[in-house]
N, C-alpha and C positions, 0 to 999 in steps of 0.2 A: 504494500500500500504506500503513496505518495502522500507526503503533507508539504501543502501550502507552505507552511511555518515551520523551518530548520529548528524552531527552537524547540516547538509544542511538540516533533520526534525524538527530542533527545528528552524530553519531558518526561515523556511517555515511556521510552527506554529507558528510563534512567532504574528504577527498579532492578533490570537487570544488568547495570554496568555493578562492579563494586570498585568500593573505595582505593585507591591505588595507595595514597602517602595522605599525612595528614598534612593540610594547606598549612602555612604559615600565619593564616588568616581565617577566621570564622565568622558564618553569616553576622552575626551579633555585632560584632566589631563594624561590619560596614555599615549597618542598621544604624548603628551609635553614629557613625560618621557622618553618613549622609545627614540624620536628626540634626547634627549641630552644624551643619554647613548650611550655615546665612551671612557669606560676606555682603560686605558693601560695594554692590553691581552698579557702578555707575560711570565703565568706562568700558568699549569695547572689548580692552584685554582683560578684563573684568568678568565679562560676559562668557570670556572665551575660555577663561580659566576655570570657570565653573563648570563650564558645561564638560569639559575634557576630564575633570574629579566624578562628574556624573558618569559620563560614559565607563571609565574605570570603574567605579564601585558598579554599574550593571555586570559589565562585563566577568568581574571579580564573582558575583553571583552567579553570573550563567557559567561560569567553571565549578564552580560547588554544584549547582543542578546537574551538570554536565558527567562530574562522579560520582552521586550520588550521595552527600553528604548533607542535601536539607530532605530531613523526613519528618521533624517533629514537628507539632501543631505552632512552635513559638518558634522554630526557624523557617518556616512556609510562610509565617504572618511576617516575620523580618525580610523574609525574600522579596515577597509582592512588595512592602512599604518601599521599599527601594527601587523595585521595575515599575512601578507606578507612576516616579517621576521621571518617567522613559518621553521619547519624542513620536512613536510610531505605535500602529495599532496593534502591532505585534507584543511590541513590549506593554499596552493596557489589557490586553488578552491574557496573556500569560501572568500578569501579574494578578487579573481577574481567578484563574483558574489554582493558584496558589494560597490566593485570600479565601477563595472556595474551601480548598482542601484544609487550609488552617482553620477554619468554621467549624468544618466536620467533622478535623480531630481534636476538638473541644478547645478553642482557644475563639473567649466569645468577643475580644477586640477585632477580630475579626470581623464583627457583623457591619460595619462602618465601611470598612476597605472592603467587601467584596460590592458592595453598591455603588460606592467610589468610584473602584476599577471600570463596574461594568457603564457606569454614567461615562469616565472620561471613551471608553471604547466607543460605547455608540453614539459622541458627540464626535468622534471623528471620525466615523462610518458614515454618519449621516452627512459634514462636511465634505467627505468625498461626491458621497451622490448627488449632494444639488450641483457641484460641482460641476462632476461631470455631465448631469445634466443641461446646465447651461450655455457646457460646448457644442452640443451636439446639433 
């Protein structure tokens, strides 16, 4: 079977990869980080420097998903708060499906972030489509 979404196969695979080495870093740690990352954005290289600390902490997650080292209800809810502040509907999807799963294995901060998730996804589903709508 093919997915759309390289990330939502290793998701889903991920079950069956196991853990190879322990990271130097755990979900929590990036969770903490991104929480306290509010500098003061008020210069392009400002702007740029942030977004490039974001992209690193997703990326840092999608390696932990990738060996299979978030399974618990409190690092599936650490995971998504971090893919959440992602730019693509990929990353509100997956982070949807994480806040999901962190719900279900009893971690009830969750119940915020899986509504969150699935609002920011379908406000930019829906962006696309009038979108492309009104090239057409």
């Amino acid at each position: 079977m093919r997915f759309a979404c390289p990330t939502l196969a290793a998701l889903i695979a991920g079950p069956l990869m196991l853990a190879q080495t322990a990271p130097s870093f755990n979900v929590h740690q990036v969770f903490v980080q991104d929480d306290e990352d509010h500098p003061a954005i008020n210069t392009p290289q400002a702007i740029a420097a942030f977004e490039q600390r974001h992209r690193d902490r997703s990326q840092q997650v999608r390696d932990l998903l990738a060996k299979g080292q978030i399974t618990s209800a409190d690092q599936l809810y650490d995971a998504a708060w971090v893919l959440q502040h992602g730019e693509t509907a990929d990353d509100y999807l997956l982070a949807h499906i994480l806040a999901v799963d962190a719900l279900a294995k009893g971690n009830t901060n969750a119940k915020w972030l899986t509504a969150a998730t699935l609002d920011r996804y379908l406000q930019l589903a829906r962006t696309r489509s009038c979108s492309e709508r009104s090239t057409r």
